[in-house]
C-alpha atoms as an extended CHARMM CRD file, in Angstrom:
* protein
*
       244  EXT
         1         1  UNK       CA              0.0000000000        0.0000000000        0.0000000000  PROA      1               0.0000000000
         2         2  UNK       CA              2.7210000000        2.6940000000        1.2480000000  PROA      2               0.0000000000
         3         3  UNK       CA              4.0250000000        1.4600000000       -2.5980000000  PROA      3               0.0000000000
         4         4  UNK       CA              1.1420000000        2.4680000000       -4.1890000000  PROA      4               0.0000000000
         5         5  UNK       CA              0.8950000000        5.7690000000       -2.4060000000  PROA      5               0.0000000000
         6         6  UNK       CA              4.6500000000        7.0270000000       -3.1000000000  PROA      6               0.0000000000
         7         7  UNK       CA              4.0840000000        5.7410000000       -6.9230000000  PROA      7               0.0000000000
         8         8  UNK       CA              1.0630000000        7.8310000000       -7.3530000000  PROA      8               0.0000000000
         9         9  UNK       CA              3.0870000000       10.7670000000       -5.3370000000  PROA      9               0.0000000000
        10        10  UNK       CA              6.2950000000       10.4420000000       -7.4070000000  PROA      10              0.0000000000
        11        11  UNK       CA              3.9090000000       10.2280000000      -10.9190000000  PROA      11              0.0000000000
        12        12  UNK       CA              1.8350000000       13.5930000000       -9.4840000000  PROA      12              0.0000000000
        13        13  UNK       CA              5.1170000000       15.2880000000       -9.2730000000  PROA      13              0.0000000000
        14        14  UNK       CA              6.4950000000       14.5800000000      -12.8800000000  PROA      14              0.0000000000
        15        15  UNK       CA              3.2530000000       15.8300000000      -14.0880000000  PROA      15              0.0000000000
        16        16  UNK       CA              3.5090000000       19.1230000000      -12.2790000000  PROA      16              0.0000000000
        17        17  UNK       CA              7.2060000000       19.2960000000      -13.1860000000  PROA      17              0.0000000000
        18        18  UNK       CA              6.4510000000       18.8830000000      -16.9680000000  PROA      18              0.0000000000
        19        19  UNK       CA              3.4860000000       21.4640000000      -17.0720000000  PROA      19              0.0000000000
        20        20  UNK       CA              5.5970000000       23.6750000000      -14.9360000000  PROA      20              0.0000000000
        21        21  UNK       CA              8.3360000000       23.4910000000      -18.0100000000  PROA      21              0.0000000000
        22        22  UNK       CA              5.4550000000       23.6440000000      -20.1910000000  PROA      22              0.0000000000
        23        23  UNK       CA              4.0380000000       26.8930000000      -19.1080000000  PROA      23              0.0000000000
        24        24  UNK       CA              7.5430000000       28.2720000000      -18.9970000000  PROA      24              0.0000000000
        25        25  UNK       CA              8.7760000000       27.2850000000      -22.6470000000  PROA      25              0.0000000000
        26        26  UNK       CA              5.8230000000       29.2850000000      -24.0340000000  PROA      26              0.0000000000
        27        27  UNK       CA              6.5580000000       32.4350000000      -25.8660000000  PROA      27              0.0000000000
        28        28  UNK       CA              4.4080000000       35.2120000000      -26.6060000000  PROA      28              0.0000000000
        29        29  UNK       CA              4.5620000000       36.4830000000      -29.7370000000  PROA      29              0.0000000000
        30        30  UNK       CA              5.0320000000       40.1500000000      -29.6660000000  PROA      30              0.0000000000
        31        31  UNK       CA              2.2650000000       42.2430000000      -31.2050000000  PROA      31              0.0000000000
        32        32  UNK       CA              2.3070000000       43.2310000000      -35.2820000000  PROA      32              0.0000000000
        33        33  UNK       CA              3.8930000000       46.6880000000      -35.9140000000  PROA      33              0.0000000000
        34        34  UNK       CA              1.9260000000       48.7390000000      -38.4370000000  PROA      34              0.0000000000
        35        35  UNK       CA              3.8020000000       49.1300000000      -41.5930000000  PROA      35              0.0000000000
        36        36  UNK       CA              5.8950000000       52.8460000000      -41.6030000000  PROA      36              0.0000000000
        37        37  UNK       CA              4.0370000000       54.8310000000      -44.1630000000  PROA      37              0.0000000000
        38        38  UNK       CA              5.6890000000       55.2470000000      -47.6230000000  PROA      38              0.0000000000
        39        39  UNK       CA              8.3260000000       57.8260000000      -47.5770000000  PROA      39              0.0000000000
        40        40  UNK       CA              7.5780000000       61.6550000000      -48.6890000000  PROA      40              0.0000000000
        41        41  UNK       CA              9.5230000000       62.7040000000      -52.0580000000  PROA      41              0.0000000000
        42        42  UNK       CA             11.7700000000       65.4470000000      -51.5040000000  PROA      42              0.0000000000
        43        43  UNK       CA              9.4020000000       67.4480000000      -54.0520000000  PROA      43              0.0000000000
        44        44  UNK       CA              6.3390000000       67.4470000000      -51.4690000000  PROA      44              0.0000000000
        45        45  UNK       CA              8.9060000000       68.5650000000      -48.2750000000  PROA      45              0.0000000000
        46        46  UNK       CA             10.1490000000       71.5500000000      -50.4970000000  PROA      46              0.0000000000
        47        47  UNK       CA              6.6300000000       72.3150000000      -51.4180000000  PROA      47              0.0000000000
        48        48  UNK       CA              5.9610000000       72.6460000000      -47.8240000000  PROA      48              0.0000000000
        49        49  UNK       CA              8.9190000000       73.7400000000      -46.4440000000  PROA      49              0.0000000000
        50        50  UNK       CA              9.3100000000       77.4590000000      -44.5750000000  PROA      50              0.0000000000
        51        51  UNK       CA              8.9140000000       80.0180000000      -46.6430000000  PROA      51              0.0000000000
        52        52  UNK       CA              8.0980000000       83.8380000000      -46.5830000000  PROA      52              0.0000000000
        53        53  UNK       CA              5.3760000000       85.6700000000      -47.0330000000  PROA      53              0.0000000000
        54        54  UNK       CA              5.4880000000       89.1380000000      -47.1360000000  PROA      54              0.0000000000
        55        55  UNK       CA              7.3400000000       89.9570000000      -43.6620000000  PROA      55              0.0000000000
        56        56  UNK       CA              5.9770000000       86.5130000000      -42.3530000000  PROA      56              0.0000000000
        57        57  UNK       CA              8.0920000000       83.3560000000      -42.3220000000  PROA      57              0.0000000000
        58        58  UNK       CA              5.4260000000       80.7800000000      -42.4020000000  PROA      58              0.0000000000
        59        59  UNK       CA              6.8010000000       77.2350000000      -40.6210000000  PROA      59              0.0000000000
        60        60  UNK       CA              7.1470000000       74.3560000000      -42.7120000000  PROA      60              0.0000000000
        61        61  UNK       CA              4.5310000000       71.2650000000      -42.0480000000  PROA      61              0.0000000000
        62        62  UNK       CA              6.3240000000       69.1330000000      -39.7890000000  PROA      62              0.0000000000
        63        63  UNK       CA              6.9460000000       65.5240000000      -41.4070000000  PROA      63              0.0000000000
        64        64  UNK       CA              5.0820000000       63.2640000000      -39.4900000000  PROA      64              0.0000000000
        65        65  UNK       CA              2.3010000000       64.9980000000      -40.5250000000  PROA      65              0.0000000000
        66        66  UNK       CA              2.8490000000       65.1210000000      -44.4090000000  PROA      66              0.0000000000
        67        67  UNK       CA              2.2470000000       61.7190000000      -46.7050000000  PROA      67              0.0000000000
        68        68  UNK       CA              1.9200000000       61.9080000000      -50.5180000000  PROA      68              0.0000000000
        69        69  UNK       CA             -2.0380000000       61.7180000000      -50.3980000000  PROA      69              0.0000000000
        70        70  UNK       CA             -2.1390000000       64.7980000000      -48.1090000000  PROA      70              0.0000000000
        71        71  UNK       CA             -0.5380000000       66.5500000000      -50.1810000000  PROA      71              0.0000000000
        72        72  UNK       CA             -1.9590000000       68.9110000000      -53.0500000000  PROA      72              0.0000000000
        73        73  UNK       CA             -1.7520000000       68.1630000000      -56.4330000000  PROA      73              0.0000000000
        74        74  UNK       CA             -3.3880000000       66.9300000000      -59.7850000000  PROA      74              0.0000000000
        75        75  UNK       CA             -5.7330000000       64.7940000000      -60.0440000000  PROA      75              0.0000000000
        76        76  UNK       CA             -8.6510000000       63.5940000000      -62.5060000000  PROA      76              0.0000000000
        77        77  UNK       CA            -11.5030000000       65.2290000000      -61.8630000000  PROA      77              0.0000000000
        78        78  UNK       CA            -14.8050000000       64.9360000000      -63.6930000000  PROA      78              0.0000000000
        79        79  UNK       CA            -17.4670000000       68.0200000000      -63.2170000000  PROA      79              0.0000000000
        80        80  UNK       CA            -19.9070000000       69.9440000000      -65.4970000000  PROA      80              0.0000000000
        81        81  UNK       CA            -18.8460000000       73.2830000000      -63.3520000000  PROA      81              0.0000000000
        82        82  UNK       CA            -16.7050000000       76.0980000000      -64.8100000000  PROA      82              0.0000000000
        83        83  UNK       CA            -12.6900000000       76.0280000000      -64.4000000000  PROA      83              0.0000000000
        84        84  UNK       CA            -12.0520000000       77.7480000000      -61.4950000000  PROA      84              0.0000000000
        85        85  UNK       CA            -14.4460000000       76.5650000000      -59.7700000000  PROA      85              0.0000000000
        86        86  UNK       CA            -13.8400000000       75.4590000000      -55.7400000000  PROA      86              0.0000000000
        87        87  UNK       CA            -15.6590000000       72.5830000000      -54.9920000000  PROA      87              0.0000000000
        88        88  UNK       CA            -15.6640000000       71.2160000000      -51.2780000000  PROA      88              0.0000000000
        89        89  UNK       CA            -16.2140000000       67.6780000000      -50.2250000000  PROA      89              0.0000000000
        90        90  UNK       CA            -16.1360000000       68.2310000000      -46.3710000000  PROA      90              0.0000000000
        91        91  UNK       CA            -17.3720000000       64.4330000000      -45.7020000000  PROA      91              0.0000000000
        92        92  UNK       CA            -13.6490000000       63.9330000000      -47.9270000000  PROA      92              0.0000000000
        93        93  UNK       CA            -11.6230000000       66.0480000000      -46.3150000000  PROA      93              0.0000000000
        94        94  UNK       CA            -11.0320000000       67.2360000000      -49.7000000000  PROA      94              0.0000000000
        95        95  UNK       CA            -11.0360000000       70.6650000000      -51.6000000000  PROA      95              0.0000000000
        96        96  UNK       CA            -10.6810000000       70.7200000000      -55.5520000000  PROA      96              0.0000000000
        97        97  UNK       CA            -10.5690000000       73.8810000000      -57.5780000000  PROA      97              0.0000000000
        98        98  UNK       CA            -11.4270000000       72.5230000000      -61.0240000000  PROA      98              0.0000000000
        99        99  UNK       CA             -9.3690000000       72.9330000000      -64.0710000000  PROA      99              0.0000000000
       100       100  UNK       CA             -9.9460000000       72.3330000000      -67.9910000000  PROA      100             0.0000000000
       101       101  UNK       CA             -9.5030000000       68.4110000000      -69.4740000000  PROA      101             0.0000000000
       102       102  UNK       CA            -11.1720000000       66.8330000000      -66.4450000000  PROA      102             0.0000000000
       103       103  UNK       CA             -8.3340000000       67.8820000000      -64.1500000000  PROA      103             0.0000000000
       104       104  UNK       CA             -8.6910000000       69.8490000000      -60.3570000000  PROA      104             0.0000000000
       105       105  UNK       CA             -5.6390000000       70.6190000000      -58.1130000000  PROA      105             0.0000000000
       106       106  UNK       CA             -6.7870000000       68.9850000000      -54.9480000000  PROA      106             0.0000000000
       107       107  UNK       CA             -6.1890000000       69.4460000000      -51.4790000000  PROA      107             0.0000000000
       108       108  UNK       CA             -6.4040000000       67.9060000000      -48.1840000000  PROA      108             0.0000000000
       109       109  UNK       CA             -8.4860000000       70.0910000000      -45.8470000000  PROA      109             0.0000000000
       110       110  UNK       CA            -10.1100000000       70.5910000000      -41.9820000000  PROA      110             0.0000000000
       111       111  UNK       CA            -13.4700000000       70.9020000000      -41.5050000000  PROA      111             0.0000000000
       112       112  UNK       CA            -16.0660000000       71.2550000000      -39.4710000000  PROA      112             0.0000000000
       113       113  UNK       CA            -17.4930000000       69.3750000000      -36.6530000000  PROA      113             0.0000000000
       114       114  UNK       CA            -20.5640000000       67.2120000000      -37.4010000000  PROA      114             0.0000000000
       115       115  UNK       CA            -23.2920000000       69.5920000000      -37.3770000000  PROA      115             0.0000000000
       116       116  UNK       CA            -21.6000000000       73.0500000000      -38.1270000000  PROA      116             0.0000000000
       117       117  UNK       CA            -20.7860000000       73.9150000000      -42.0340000000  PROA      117             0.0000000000
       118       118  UNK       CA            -21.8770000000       75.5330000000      -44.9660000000  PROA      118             0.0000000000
       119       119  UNK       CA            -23.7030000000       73.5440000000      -48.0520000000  PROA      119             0.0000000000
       120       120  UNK       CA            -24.6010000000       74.4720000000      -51.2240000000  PROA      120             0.0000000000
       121       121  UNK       CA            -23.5090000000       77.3400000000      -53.9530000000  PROA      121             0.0000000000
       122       122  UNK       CA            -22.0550000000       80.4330000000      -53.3130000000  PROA      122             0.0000000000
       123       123  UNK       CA            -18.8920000000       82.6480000000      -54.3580000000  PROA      123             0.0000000000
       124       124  UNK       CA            -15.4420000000       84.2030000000      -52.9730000000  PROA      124             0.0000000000
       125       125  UNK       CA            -16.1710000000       87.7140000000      -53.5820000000  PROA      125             0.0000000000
       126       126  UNK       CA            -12.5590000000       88.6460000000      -52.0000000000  PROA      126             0.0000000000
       127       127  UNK       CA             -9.7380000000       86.8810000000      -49.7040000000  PROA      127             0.0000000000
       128       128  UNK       CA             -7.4550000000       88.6190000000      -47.3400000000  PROA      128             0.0000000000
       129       129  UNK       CA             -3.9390000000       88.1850000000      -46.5660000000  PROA      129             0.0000000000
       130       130  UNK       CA             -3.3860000000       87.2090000000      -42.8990000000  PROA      130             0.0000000000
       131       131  UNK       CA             -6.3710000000       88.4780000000      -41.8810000000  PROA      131             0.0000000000
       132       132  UNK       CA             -7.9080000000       89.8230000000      -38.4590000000  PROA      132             0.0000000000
       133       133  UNK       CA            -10.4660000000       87.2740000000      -36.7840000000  PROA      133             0.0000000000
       134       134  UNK       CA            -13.0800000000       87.5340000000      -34.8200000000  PROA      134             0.0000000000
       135       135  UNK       CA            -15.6260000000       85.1270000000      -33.5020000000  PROA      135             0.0000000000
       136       136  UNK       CA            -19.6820000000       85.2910000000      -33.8890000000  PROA      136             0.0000000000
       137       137  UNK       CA            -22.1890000000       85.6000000000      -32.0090000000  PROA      137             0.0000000000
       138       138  UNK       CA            -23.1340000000       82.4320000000      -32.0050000000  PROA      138             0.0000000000
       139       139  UNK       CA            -19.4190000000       80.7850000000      -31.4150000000  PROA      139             0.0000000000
       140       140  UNK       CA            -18.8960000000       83.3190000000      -28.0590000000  PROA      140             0.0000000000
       141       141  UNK       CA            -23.0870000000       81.7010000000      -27.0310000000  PROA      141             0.0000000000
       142       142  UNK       CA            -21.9120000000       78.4830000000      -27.8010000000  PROA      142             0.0000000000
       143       143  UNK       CA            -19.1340000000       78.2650000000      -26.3300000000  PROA      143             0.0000000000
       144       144  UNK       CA            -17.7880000000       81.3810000000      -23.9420000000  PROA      144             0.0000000000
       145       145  UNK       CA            -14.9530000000       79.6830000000      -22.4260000000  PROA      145             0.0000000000
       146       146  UNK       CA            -13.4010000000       79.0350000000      -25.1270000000  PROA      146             0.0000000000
       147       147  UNK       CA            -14.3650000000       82.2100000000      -27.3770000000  PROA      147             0.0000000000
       148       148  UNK       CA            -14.7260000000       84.8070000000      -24.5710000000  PROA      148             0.0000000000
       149       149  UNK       CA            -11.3790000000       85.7050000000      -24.5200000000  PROA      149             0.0000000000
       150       150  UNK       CA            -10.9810000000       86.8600000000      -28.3390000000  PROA      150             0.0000000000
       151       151  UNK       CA            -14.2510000000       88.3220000000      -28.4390000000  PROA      151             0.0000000000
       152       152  UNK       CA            -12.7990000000       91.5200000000      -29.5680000000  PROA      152             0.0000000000
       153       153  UNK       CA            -10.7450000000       90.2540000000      -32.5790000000  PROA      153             0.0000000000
       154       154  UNK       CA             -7.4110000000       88.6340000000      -33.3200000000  PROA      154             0.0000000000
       155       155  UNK       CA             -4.8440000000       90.6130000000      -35.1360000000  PROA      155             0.0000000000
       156       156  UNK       CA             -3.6030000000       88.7450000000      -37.8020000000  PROA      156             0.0000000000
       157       157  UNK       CA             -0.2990000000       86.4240000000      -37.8740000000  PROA      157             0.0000000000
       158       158  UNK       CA              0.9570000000       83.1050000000      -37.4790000000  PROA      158             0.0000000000
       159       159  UNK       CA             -0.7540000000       82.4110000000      -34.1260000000  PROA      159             0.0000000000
       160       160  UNK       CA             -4.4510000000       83.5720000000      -35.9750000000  PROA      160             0.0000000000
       161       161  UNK       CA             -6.7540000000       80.4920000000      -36.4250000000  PROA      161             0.0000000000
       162       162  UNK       CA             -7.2690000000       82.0280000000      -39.5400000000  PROA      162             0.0000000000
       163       163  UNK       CA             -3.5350000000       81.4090000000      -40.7140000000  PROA      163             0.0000000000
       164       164  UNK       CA             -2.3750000000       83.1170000000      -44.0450000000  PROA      164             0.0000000000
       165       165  UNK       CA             -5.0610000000       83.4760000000      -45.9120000000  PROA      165             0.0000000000
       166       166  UNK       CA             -8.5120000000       83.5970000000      -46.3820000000  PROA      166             0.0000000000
       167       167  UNK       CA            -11.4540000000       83.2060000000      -49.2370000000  PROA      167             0.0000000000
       168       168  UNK       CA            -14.8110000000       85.0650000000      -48.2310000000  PROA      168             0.0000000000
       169       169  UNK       CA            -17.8870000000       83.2390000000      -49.1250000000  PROA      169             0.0000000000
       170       170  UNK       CA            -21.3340000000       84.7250000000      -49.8150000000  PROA      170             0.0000000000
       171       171  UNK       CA            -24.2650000000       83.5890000000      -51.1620000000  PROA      171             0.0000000000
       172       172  UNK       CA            -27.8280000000       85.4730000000      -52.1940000000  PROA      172             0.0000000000
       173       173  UNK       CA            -28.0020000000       86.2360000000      -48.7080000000  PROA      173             0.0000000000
       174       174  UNK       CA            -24.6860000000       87.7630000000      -47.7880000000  PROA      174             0.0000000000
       175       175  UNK       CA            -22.0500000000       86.6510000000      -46.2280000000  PROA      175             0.0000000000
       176       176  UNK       CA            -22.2920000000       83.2780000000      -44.7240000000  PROA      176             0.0000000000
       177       177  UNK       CA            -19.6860000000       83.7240000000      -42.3900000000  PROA      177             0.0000000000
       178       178  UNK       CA            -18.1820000000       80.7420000000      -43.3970000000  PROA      178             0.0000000000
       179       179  UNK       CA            -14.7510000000       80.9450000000      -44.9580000000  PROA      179             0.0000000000
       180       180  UNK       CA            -11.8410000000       79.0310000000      -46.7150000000  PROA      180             0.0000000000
       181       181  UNK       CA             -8.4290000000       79.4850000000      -44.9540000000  PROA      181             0.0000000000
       182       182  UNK       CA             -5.0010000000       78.4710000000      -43.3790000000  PROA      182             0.0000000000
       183       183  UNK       CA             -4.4430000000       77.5540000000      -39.9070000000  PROA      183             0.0000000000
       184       184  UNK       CA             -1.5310000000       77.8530000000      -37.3210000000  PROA      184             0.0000000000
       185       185  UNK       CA             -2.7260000000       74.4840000000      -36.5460000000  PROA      185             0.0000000000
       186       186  UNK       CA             -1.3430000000       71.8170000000      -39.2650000000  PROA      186             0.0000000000
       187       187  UNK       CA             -1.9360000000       68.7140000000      -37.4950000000  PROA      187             0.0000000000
       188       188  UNK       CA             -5.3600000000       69.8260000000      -37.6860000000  PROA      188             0.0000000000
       189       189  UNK       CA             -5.9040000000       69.0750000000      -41.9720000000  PROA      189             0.0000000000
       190       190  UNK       CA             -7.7360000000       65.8150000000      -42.4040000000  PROA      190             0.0000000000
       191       191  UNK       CA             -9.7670000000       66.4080000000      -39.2000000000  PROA      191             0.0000000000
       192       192  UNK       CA            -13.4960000000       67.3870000000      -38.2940000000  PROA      192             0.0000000000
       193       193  UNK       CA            -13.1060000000       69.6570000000      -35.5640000000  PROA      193             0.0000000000
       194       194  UNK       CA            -13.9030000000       73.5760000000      -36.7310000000  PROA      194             0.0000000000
       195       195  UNK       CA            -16.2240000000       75.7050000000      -35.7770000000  PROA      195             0.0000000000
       196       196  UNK       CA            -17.8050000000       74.9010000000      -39.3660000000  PROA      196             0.0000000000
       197       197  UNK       CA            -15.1240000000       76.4590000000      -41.6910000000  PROA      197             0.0000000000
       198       198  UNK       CA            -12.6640000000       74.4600000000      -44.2890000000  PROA      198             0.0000000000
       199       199  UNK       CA             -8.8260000000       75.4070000000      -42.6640000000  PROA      199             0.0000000000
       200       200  UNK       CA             -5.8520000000       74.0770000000      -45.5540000000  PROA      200             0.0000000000
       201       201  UNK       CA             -2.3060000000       73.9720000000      -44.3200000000  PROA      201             0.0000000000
       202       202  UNK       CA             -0.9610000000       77.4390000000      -44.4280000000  PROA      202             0.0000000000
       203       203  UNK       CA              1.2350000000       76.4540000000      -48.2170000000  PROA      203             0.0000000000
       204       204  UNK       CA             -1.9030000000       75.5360000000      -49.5130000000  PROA      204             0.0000000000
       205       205  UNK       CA             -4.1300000000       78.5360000000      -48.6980000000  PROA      205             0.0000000000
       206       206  UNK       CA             -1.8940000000       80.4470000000      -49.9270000000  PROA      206             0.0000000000
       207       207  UNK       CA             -1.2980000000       78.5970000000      -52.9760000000  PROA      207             0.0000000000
       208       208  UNK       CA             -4.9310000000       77.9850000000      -53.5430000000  PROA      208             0.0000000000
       209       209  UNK       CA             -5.7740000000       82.0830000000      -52.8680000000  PROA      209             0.0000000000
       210       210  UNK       CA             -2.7730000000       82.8440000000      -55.7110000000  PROA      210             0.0000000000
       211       211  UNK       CA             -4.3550000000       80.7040000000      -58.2630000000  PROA      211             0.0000000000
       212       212  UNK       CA             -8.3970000000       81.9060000000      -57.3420000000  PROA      212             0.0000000000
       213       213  UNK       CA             -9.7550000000       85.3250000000      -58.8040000000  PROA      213             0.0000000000
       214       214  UNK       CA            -12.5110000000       87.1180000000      -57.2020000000  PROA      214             0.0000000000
       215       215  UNK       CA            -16.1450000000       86.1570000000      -57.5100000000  PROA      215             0.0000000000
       216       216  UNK       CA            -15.5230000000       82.2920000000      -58.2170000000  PROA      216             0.0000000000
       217       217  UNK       CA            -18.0170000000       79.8750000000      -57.7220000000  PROA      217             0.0000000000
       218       218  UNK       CA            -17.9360000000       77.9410000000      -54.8720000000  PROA      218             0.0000000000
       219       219  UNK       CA            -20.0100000000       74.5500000000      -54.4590000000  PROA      219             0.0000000000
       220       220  UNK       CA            -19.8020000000       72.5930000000      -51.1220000000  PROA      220             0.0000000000
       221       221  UNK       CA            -21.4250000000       69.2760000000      -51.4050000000  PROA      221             0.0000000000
       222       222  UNK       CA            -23.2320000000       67.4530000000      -49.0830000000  PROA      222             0.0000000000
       223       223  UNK       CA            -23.0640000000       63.9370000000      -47.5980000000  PROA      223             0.0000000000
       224       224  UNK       CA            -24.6960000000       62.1990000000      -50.0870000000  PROA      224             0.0000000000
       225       225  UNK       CA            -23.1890000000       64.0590000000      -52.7870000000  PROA      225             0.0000000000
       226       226  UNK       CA            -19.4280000000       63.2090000000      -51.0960000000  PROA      226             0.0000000000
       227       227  UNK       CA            -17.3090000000       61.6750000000      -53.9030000000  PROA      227             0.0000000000
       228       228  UNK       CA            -18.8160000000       63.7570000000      -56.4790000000  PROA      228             0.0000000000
       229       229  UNK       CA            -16.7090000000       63.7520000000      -59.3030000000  PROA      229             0.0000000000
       230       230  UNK       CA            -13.6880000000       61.2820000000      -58.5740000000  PROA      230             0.0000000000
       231       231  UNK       CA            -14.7270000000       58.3740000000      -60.5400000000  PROA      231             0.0000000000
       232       232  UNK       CA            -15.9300000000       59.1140000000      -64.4210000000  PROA      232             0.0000000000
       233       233  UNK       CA            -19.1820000000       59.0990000000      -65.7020000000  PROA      233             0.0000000000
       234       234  UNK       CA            -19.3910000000       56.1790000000      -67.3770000000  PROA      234             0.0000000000
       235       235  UNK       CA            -18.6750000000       54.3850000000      -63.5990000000  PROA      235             0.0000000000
       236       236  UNK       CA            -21.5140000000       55.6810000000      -61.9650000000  PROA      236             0.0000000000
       237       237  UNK       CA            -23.9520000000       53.6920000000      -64.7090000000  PROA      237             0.0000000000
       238       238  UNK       CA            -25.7630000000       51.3910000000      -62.9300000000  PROA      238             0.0000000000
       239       239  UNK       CA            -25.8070000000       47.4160000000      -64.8510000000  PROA      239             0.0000000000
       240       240  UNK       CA            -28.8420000000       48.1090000000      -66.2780000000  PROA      240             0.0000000000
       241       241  UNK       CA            -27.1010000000       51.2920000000      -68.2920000000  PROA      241             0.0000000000
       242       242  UNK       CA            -29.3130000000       53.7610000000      -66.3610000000  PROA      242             0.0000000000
       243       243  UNK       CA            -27.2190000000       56.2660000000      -64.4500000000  PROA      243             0.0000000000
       244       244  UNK       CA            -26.4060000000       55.1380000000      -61.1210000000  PROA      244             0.0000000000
């Protein structure tokens, strides 16, 4: 019997003692490290690299926050609106001002928060170079903490959340208060967190402002009109040759 017992003991231990080297011979596998995004050419940091405007030396866009897709440039582009025309995709993050042969020069933009924004057609009467800023009404009621303290304006200048530039946009009924412009804030582009307007990296406001004369259409589209234009007509015909 006392046999037995120290044969059972002894065969309990050697089980213990192999799941005890068991558990210790197990090796977690360390978690799978997102891929490094592709490298920037040289040609998009010089395009938004420091440079000066006027008596202003506007900060380049730091590189972690540049990619090739952010960046502006050509693109096809497929719209029955005049060249010249700045159309707005806000759901996109994405501005185009449309050129002939079914080109626009796009760029990545910040927009509003859900439930703030402009829609529709309307025009860019004038821009301003680094210009003054000044909340509403309705931005200092909405939010006074955060608002109170510029109620009476913001001289222009690199620290102006209206950054280098900006377009003016009015419809039949005025101004709409709602604007096109630059921000001291880059890592905000490809956001949704405005007070309603569309904010470009400072480079591309004032790129975009150089290249838009006054009075030019402006068309921002709506949620279900979000992709408007990026794929060619003949794509958006449904199987039944109808259009989609």
């Amino acid at each position: 019997m006392m046999t037995q017992l120290l044969m059972a003991f002894l065969a309990g231990t050697a089980l213990l003692t192999m799941a005890a080297c068991e558990n210790t011979s197990q090796v977690t596998e360390p978690p799978p490290v997102a891929p490094a995004p592709p490298p920037v050419r040289p040609e998009t940091v010089a395009m938004y690299d420091a440079q000066d405007d006027g008596d202003v030396r506007v900060p380049a866009i730091p590189l972690n926050l540049l990619t090739e897709d952010k960046a502006r440039q050509v693109v096809n582009y497929w719209t029955d609106e005049p060249v010249g025309t700045i159309i707005v995709d806000p759901h996109a993050k994405r501005l185009y001002h449309v050129q002939a042969g079914n080109k626009a020069m796009r760029y990545t933009v910040g927009v509003g928060a859900a439930g703030y924004g402009f829609t529709g057609e309307a025009h860019t009467p004038y821009q301003r170079d680094w210009p003054r800023w000044t909340p509403t009404d309705s931005m200092l009621a909405e939010n006074p903490a955060q608002y109170g303290p510029s109620a009476a304006g913001v001289d222009g200048g690199l620290s102006n959340p209206m950054g280098a530039r900006a377009l003016y946009i009015h419809n039949g009924g005025g101004d709409t208060f709602y604007r096109i412009h630059g921000t001291p804030d880059p890592q905000s582009i490809g956001t949704a967190s405005s007070a309603g307007c569309i904010r470009l990296f400072n480079q591309d406001i004032i790129h975009l402002a150089e290249n838009t004369r006054s009075m030019s259409k402006v068309v921002v589209l709506t949620q279900a009109q979000s992709g408007q234009g990026t794929v060619p007509p003949v794509a958006q015909l449904s199987a039944t040759g109808e259009p989609a």
